[in-house]
N, C-alpha and C positions, 0 to 999 in steps of 0.2 A: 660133116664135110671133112674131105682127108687132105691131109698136106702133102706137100710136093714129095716129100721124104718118102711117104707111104705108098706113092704109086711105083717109087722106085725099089729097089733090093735092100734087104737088110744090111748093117753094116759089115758082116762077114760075109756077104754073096759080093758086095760091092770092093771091099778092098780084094778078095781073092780075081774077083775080075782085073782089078785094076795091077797083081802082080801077073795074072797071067798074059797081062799086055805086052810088062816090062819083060818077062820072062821071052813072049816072043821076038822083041826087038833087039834081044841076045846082051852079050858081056855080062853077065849076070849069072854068077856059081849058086848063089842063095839069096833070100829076099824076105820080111817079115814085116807087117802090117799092126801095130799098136793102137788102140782107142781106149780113150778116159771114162771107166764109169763109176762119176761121182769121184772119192778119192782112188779109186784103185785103179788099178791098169789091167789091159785082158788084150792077149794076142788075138787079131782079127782073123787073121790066115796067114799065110805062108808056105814057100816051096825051096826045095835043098835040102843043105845042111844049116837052116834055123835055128839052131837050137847052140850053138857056139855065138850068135847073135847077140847082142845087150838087148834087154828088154825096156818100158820105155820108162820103170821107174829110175833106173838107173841114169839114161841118157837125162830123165826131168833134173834128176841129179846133180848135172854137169860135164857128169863124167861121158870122154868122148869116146867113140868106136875105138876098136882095135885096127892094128896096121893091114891093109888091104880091104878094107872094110869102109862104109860111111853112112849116113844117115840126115834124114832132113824134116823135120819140122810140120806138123801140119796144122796149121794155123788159119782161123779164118776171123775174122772182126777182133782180131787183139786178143785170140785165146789161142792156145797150146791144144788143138783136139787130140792129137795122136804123133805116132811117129810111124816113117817109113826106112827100114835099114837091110842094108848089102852088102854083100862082096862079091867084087868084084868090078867090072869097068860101065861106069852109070850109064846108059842112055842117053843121048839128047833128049827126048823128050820125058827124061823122068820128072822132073820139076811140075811141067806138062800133067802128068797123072797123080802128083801128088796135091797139087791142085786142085784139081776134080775131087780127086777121096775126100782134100780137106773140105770141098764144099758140101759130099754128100754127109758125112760127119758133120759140117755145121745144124745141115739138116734135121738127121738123127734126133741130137741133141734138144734143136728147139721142139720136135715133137715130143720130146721125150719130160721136157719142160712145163708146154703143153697141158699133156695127160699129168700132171703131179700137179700143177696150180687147179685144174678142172675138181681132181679129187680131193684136193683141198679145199676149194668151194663147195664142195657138196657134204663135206664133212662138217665144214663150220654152221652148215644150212644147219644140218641135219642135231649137231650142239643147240643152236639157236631153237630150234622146236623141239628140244628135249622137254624141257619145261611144260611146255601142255601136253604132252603125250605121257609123262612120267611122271605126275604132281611129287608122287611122293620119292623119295631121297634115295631109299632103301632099293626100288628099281632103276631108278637113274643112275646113277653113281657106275654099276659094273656098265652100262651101255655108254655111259662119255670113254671111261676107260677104252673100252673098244673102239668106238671112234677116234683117240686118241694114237693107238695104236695102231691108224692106218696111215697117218701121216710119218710117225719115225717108231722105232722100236722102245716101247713102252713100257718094260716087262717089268720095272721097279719105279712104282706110278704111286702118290698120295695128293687126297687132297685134304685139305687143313680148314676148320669153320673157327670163325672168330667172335667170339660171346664179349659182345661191349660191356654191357653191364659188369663181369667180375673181371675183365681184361685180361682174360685168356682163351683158351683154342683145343680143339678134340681132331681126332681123326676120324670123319665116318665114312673114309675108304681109305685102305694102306695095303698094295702089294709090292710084295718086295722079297724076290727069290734066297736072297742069304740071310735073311733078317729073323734070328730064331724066335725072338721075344715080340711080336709086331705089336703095338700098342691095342688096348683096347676099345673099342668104339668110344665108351660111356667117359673114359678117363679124361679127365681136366689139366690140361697144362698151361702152366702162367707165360704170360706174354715176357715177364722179365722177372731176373731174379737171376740168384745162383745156378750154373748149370742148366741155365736155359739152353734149347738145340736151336740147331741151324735153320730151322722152321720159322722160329719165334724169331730169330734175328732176320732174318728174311721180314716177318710184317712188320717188324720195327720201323726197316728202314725203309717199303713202301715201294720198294722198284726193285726190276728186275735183276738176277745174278747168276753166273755163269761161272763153275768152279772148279779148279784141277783138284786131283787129292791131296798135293803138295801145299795148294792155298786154303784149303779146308785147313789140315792141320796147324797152318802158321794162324789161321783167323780163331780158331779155336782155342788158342795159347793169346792172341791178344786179348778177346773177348771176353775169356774166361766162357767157353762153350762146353756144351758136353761134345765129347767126340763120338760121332756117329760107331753101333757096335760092331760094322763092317765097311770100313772107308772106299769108298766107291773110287773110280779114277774119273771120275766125272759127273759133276752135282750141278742141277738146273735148278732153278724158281721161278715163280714170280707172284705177286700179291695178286689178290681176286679184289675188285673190287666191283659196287652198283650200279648203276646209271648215274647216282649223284656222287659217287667218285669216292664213297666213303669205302673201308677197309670192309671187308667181310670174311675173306681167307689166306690159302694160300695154295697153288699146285705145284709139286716139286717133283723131278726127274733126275733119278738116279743111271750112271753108268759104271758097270766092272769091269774087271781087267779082259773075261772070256767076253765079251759084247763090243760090236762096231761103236767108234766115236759119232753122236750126229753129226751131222754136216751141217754146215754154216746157212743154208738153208730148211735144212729141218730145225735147229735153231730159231729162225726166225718165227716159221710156220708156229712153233710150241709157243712164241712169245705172243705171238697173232690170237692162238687159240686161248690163247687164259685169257684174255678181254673178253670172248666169246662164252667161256667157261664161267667169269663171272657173274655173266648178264643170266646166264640162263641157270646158277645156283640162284642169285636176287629172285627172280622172277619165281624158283620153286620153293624157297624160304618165304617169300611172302605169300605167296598160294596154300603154305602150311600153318601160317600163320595166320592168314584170313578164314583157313577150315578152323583152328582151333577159336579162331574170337567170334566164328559163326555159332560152333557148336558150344560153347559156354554162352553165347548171349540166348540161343536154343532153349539150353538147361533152365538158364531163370527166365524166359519168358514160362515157360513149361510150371516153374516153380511160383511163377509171379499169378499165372491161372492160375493154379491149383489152390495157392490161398486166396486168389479174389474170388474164384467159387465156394471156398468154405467160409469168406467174409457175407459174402451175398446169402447163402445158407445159415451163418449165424444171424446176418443183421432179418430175414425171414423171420426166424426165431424168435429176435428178442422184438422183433415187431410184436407179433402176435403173443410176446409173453408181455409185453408193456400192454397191450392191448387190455389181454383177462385184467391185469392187476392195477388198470386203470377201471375197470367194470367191480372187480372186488372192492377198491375204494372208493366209487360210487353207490355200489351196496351199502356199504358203512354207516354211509352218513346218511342211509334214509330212517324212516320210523316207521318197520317194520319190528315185528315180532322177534323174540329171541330165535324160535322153531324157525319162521321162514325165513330167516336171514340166516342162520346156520343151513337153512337145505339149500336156499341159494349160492351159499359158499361154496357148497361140497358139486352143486353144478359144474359152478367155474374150475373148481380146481382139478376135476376130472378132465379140463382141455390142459391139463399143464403136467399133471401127473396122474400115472394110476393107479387113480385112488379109487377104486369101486367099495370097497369097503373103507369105511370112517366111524371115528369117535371121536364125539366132547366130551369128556370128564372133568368134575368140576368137584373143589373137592372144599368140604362146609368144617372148617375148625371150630365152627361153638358145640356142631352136633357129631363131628367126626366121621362123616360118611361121605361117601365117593359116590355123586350123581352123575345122570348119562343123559344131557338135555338133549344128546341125537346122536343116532347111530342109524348107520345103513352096514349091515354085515348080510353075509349072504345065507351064516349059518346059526346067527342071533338075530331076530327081529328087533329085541328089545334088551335090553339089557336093566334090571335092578339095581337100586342105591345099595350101597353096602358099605362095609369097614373096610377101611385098609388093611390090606394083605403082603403077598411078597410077589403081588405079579410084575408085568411091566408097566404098568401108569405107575406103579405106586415106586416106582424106581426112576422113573423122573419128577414124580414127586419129591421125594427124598433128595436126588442132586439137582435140581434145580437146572438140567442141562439136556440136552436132546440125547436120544437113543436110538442107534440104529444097528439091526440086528438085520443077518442075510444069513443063509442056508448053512452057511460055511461057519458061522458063530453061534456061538452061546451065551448067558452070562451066566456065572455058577451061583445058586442059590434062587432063583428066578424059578419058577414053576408056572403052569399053565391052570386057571378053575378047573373043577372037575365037570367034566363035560363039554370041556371045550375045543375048537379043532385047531390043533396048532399050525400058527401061518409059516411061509416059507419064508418072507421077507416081512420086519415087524420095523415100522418108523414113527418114532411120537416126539414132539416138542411140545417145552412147558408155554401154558399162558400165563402172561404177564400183564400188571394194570398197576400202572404207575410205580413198578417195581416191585409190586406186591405176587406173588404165585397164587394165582384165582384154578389153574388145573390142566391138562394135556388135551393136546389134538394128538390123537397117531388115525396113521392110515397101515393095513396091513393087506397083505396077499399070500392067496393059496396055492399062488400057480407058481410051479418053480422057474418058470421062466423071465416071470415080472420081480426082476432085483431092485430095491431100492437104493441109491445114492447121496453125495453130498449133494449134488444141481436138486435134487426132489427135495431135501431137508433144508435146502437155503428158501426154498418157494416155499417149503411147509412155515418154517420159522416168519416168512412176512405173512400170510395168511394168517396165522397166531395172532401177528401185532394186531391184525385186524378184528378178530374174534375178539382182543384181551379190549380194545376200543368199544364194540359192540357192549361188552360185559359190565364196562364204564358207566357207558349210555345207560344203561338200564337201572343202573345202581345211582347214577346221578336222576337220573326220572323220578327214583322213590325217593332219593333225599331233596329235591326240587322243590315239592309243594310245600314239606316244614320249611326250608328254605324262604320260599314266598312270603309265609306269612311272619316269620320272624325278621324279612326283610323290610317288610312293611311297616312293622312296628320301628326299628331301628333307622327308617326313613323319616316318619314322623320324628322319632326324635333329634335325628341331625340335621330334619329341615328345621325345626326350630332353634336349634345353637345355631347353625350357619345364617339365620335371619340375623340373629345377634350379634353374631362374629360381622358378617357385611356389614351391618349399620354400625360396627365399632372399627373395622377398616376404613369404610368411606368416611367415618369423621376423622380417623386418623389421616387419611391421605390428605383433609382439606383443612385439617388444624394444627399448631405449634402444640407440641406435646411439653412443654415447659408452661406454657401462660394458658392453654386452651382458648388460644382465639384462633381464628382463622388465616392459614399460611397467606404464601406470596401466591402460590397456585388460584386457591380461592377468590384471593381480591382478586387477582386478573380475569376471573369470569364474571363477577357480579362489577368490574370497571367495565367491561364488556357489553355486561346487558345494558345498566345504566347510561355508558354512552350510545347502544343502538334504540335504547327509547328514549334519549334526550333527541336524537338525528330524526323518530318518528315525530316528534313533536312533543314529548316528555317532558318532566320536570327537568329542570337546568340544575347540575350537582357541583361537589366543589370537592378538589383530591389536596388532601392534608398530609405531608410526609415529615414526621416525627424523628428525629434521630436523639439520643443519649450522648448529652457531654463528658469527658473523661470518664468515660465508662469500661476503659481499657486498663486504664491505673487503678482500676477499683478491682476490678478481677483481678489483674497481676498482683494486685498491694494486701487485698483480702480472703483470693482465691476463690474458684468458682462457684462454691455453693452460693459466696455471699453474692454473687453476680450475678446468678440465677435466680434469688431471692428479689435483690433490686429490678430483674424485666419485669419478676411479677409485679412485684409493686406497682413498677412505673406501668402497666398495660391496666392494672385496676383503676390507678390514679387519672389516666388517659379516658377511664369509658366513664369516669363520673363528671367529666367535664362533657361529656356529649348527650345528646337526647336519645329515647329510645331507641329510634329507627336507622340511626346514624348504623355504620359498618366499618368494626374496625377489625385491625388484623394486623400481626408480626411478622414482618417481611424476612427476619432473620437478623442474628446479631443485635445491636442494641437500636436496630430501625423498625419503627411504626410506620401505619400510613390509617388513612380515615377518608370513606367516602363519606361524606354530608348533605344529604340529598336535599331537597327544595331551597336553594339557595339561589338566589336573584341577585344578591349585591354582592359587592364587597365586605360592607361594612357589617353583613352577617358572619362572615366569615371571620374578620379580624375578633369579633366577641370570645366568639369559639377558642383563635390561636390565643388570644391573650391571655383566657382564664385555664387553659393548658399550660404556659409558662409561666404563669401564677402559680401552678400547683406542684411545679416542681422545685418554687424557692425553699420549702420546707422541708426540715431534714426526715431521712431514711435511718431506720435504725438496723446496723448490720455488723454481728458478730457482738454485741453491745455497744457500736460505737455508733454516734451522729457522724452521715453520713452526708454529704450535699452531692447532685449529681442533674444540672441545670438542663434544659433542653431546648435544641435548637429546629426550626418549625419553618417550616416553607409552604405556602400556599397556590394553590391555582382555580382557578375559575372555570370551567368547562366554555368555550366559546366555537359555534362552528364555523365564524370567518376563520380563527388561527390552527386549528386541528382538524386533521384527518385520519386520526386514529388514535383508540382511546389510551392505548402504550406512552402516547406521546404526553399526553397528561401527569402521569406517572413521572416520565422523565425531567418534564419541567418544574415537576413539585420538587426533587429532588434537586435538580438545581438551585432552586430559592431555598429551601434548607440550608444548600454548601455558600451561597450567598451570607445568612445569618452568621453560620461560621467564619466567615472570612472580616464580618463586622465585632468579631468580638463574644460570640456564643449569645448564651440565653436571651431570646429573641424569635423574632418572624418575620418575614418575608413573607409579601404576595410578589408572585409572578407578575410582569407586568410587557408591557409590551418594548420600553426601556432594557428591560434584562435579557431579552430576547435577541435584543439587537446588540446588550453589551457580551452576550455570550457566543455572536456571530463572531466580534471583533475580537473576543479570546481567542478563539482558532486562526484567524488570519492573524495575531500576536503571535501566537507559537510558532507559524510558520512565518513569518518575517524574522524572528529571534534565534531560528535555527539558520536561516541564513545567514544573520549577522555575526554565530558562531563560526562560519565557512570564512568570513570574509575579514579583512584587514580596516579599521578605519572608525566601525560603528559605533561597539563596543569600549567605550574610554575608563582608562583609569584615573579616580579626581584623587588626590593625596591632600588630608587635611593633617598638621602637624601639633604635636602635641609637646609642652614643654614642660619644663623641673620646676615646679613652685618655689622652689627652695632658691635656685641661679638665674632661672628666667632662660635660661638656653635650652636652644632646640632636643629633645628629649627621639622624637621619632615622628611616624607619621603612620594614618590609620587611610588604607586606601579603601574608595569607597567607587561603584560603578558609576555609568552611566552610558546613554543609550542618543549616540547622534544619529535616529534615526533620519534617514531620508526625504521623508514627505511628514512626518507628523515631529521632527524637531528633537529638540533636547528633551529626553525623558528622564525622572528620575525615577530611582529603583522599586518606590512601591506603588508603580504599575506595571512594571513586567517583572518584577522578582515573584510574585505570586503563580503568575503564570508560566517559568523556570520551575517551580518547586512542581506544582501538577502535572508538566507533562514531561518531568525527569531530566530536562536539561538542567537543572542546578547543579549537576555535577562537573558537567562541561564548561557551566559558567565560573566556577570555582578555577577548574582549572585553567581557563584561558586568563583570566584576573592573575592568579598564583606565578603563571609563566609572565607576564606584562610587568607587573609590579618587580618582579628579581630581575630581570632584564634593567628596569628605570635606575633599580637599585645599582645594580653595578656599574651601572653609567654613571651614578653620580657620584660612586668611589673612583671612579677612572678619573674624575673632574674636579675631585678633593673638595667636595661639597658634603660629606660624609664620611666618617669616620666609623670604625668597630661597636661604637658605645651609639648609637642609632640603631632605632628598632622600626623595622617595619611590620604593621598590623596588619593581616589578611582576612576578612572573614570566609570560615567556612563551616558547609551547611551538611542537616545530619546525615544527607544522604551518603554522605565522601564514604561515612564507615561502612556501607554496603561493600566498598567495593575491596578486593583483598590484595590490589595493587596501589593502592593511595601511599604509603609510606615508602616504597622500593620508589614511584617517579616525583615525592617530594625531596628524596634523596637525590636523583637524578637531577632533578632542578638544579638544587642548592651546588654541585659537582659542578655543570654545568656553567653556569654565573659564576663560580667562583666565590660563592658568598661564604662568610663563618655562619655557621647555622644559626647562633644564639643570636643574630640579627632579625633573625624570621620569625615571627610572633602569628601565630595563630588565631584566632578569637572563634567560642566555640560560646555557643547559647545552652540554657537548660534543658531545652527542649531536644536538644542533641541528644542532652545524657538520659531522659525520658525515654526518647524511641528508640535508639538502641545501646541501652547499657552495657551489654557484654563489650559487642562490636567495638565501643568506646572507648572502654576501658584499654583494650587490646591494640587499639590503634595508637592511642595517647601513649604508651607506655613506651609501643616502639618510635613513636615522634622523640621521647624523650633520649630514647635509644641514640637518634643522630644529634642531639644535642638543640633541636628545634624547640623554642620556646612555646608556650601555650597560656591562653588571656579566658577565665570565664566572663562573658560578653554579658550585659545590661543585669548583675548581680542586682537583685533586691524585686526586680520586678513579677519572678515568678515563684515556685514555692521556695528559694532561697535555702535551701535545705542542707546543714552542716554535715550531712553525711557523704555531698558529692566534693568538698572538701574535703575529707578526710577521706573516699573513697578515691578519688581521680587527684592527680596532682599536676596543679596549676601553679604557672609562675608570674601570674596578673590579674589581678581584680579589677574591674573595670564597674565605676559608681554609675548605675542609669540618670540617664538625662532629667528623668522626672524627680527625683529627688535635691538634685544641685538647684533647679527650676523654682523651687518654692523653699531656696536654702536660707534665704532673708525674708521670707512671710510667716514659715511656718516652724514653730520649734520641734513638730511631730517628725518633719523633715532634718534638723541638726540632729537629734537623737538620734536617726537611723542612719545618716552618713556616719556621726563620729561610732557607732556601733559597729561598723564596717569597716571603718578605719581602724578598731582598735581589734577589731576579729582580723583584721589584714597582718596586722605590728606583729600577733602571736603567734600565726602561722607563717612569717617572715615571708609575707607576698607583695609584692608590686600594687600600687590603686593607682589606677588612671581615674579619675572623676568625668563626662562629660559634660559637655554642654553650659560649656560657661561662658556666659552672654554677657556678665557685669563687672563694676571694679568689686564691689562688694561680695558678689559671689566667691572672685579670686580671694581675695582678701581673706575669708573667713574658710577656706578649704584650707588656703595656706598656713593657716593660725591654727586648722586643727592636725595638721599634722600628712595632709593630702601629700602626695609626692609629686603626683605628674597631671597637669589641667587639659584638657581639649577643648575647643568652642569657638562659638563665630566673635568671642572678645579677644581672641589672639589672631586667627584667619580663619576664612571658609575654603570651604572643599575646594580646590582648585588642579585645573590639568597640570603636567608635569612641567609644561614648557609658560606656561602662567605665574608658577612661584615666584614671590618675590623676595629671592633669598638676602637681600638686605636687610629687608626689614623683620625677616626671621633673626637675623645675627646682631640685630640693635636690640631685641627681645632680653637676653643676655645681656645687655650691658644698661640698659633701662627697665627692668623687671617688675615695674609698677606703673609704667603708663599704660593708657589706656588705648586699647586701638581704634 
């Protein structure tokens, strides 16, 4: 469709119309017509003498007409189109016509506007579908340039690609009329650095720039740039970027001094067009980019076939080679002949290799000759035994290694038999049998075209193993039968030692290899049967459980031969007190046990335990010494109201033994239904007694005091437990102190006494009821030496209370120093360490033995009760006290005497030279808050009355 402009006259038919108006309406010597195109100016028409006229750059200028002359303006929506000028005397209606011109001019223009935005959309279209019409860069490139080139004058055009990765930029288009040196395509320039150009600083900074040559040069000097090698008078940019706005180039527009400025709308259009320019380098960069990551993903699928087709071809292969060499070593293992298991062989391995001709050579060191147990040749039917030569088996003979010979080799010294036809490709491998060289397989060929390889020689070499297996087989075939029968014989003779050997195992598993009776094992199975035939209705039996008294002090005191010697004894001496059929047995250690079969009473039984502890009042002679070593006997009765298994018999027998024990040793016990139930009430003892450990109140300490025979005053006090139980009362110590020692709380009860009594203690120096020179007596028991804290928290006690140690007296039994002497000695030492005293407790009553005297150091002897007791009956009794008393004088020890119940008693302790008396003739054991310390402090001052 044409615009209004177009139907009318061009702008020179139109202004010369419009002076030949003015021209006719007169006063007018000359007249000129001016219009803008773009910057420059261009006369429209004109009639006169025009040409002495100002033109309309000049008038744009300011500068006014000359005198006689004038000029007016053509102006239409707030622009300057043109000018109109004269001389001479204006028209009235000039105004009128310049009017008009200026509106066909307005016209013009916007047509002209029009067609330049039109070609400008069709230029940007035609940018924008470069990219599919052009993928690659190398033909796009000079057609944007042309495109380019129709919007403004383009004649010194670059565009710039920007490589992220090493942050720099190339030219792969640069024209540019002056520029002698133009970059090379390939070349790399950094984005930043020394002497970076106007390029790189352009993408730096990401937006557009519009440049005189005057600000090239001053930005070049700030920036530190390189200066362009022909400074243009006017330099364009602007960055390229992608759809997602990231950087990718740049297009730059050069202008010289010979070349128009753009114009402020070609300007724009160029800024316009690099957003356009960007989109459609993105779009052909990645279209290059997706050819090349098509065409390399291409290559390895390409590549990826081609080895799954030779994986699928090899895995064929080793199919079918796993196949034969699954069928070759099921050959192996049959019992076939050597010939047809060799011709078998050479079947299969003609599917693996071509082998049409083969040999076995086999080669005999007693007789030296090289046998041929099969051969298929095409030009030897048979081949003869013979001597080793220099051909080629006998050259893998000699290295022990395969051979492989092709057209193209020789070995030097190697010759062929006479008469033989030499092969073109010769392959042999040694056989082997269990490392030994038994002789060669080779395969050879006539035909030059069948080479042999390593793949043939690796197949040949396991087909060997197999043949050297075969060769095995046959060699163990013939050694087999002497085998056989020297196996046979060698049979009989180890079944009869292994008849021997078992029946000397099975009595060893079921007997004490020290006494040869029968173990713990043993009796548990014949307790077993005896009680499942007592329960059928069987003889009723009776379980005897045997233990050795001090039989631990005899091995430690005589060493174990002589201990070993006494089980014997004591087990011979045990089976003469039984009857034949009786069954006895060493359960281990110095315990016995005896079933006794047909027993109905008791009173059979008791015959039996009594002439057993009869027989061990007589002494043992061991090492030369007379030895005594008592035993103690516990009895049970088989009944099947009370048991339900025969283990439990066992059990209870050994209880009435520990019973015997507990009465004193050498002795018997029957089980009885009494002990049964006192052995129920031991367990709930223990466990009511650990309670009374937890708890405040139960547990009492009684202090009974002891005074100076000598003054009669208070000398100390020996504290002694006791037990206010709850429901069963006042107990004293030897009913639950036994039951403390067995189930390990004696150590706890040591301790809770130890803390109780130092506590009382210091109460009663805080009350001046006690002084320095009072000793308080503790007993403790031998378990304390187990433990390897007892001396660091009797320390702590003593710290604690505030006591001087040599107040705190100890009192330790013999039996202390018996079970553990080391432990003892080591504890006692460091007791003595904090200055805590120490009392051997009831001296005289056990082996009294002057070496724990002299070995352990004690700073109190204490006389047992039993002998004060019979101090005025019996003179056997004053001998052994003043013996004690005068063994106390020399080793300058303390004697406390107990148990003084009389005047006479005191009297005669006192006269022999006693120091310190205890007994219910001065007080008895009383609680703390019970003392009657009056009549303690009249003791002292009446030292002969009687209490």
């Amino acid at each position: 469709m044409k615009s209004t402009a177009e139907y009318l006259d061009d702008p020179e038919r139109a202004a010369a119309r419009a002076l030949s108006l003015l021209q006719g309406l007169g006063g007018l010597s000359a007249a000129a017509a001016w219009g803008r195109n773009g910057a420059a100016w261009r006369r429209l028409a004109a009639f006169g003498d025009a040409d002495g006229l100002p033109d309309g750059e000049t008038l744009s200028a300011g500068e006014s007409p000359p005198a006689g002359a004038g000029a007016q303006a053509l102006r239409a929506g707030g622009q300057s189109l043109g000018w109109l000028v004269w001389r001479g005397a204006p028209p009235a209606q000039l105004e009128t016509v310049a009017a008009l011109l200026a509106g066909h001019l307005q016209c013009e223009a916007l047509r002209a506007e029009q067609a330049a935005a039109r070609a400008a959309n069709e230029t940007m279209l035609e940018i924008s579908l470069l990219a599919g019409e052009c993928p690659a860069l190398e033909r796009m490139l000079p057609r944007l340039h042309r495109l380019m080139q129709r919007l403004l004058d383009a004649d010194n055009f670059s565009i710039a690609l920007y490589d992220e990765d090493c942050s720099a930029f190339h030219f792969p288009f640069y024209v540019d009329r002056r520029d002698p040196m133009p970059p090379d395509p390939e070349r790399i320039f950094p984005l930043a650095g020394p002497d970076a150009s106007l390029t790189a600083w352009l993408m730096r900074g990401g937006a557009p720039v519009v440049l005189t040559g005057e600000r090239i040069e001053e930005l070049c000097s700030q920036e530190a740039l390189a200066s362009p090698a022909q400074l243009p008078v006017f330099w364009m940019g602007a960055p390229l970027a992608n759809a997602a706005d990231e950087l990718i180039g740049a297009v730059v527009l050069q202008v010289y001094d010979d070349q128009p400025m753009p114009t402020s709308a070609e300007q724009q259009w160029f800024m316009f067009a690099a957003r356009h320019v960007g989109f459609a380098l993105d779009r052909a960069l990645y279209h290059g980019r997706l050819e090349r990551q098509v065409a390399l993903r291409t290559s390895e699928l390409e590549g990826a076939n081609a080895r799954l087709r030779a994986e699928v071809a090899g895995r064929k292969r080793a199919e079918k080679f796993q196949d034969v060499l699954f069928r070759i070593a099921e050959l192996s293992n049959t019992s076939l002949s050597l010939e047809a298991f060799l011709s078998g062989l050479h079947r299969l391995l003609l599917e693996m290799v071509a082998a049409r001709n083969c040999v076995v050579a086999l080669y005999d060191m007693g007789s030296d000759l090289i046998s041929f147990p099969y051969c298929a040749d095409e030009y030897a039917s048979s081949l003869r035994a013979r001597k080793p030569g220099k051909g080629l088996i006998e050259q893998v003979l000699h290295s022990g290694r395969p051979l492989l010979l092709d057209p193209y080799g020789s070995l030097p010294g190697v010759v062929a038999e006479e008469g033989e036809m030499p092969p073109k490709s010769w392959l042999g491998v040694p056989l082997y049998c269990d490392h030994e060289l038994l002789g060669v397989l080779a395969v050879q060929s006539y035909d030059g075209e069948v080479v042999y390889g390593y793949r043939d020689q690796e197949v040949l070499e396991f087909v060997a193993n197999h043949i050297g297996a075969a060769l095995a087989r046959v060699r163990a075939l013939e050694s087999l039968q002497q085998a056989y029968a020297d196996l046979e014989q060698r049979v009989r003779e180890r079944t009869s030692e292994l008849d021997a050997v078992n029946a000397q195992l099975e009595f060893d598993s079921l007997h004490d290899p020290l006494t040869k009776l029968p173990n713990r094992n043993y009796f548990s199975k014949a307790l077993r049967r005896a009680w499942d035939a007592y329960l059928d209705g069987g003889d009723r039996f009776a379980v005897v459980f045997i233990d050795l008294d001090r039989f631990k002090l005899v091995n430690d005191t005589l060493g174990h031969l002589a201990g070993d010697h006494l089980l014997f004894e004591a087990g011979a001496r045990i089976r003469a007190c039984l009857r034949h059929y009786d069954f006895l047995a060493r359960l281990g250690g110095d315990e016995f046990a005896v079933l006794m079969f047909g027993m109905d009473a008791v009173d059979e039984c008791e015959i039996i335990a009594r002439r057993i502890v009869s027989e061990f009042e007589r002494p043992v002679i061991l090492a030369g010494r007379e030895v005594f070593s008592t035993a103690s006997v516990g009895v049970v009765l088989a009944d099947r109201a009370h048991y339900r298994q025969a283990d439990d018999l066992l059990r209870d027998a050994d209880h009435a033994m520990y019973c015997t024990k507990q009465q004193g040793r050498q002795g018997y016990t029957l089980f009885s239904h009494q002990l049964r139930i006192d052995q129920a009430d031991q367990l709930a003892l223990e466990t009511e007694l650990r309670r009374a450990l937890e708890e405040e109140g139960q547990l009492l300490p009684y202090y009974q005091p002891f005074i100076s025979a000598a003054t009669g005053e208070l000398a100390g006090f020996e504290t002694l437990v006791r037990w206010q139980h709850p429901q069963r009362g006042l107990m004293s110590p030897g009913v639950f102190l036994p039951v403390a020692e067995d189930s390990g709380l004696i150590t706890r009860l040591d301790r809770y006494m130890i803390n109780a009594a130092c506590a009382q203690l210091r109460a009663w120096r805080a009350e001046g009821r006690v002084d320095e020179d009072c000793a308080l007596h503790i007993n403790l028991s031998s378990a304390n030496f187990r433990d390897p804290d007892l001396v660091v928290w009797i320390g702590e006690r003593v710290a604690h209370y505030q006591l001087p140690p040599a107040m705190l007296h100890l009192e330790i039994t013999e039996s202390a120093l018996i079970d553990q002497p080391e432990a003892a000695a080591t504890a006692m030492q460091a007791l003595h360490g904090l200055g805590v005293r120490l009392a051997l407790d009831d001296f005289g009553t056990g082996y009294s033995a002057l070496s724990y005297l002299h070995r352990y150091r004690f700073d109190v002897l204490k006389i047992d009760q039993s002998f004060v007791f019979d101090l005025d009956r019996k003179q056997e009794s004053v001998a052994i006290v003043r013996a004690i008393l005068a063994l106390a004088r020399a080793l300058d020890l303390d004697v406390v005497a107990e148990g003084v119940e009389t005047a006479s008693q005191q009297a005669m302790l006192k006269e022999m030279g006693c120091g310190m008396l205890q007994g219910f003739y001065f007080a008895k054991p009383a609680p703390a808050w019970a003392l009657d310390w009056d009549k303690l402090a009249g003791l002292g001052r009446e030292p002969d009355r009687v209490a």
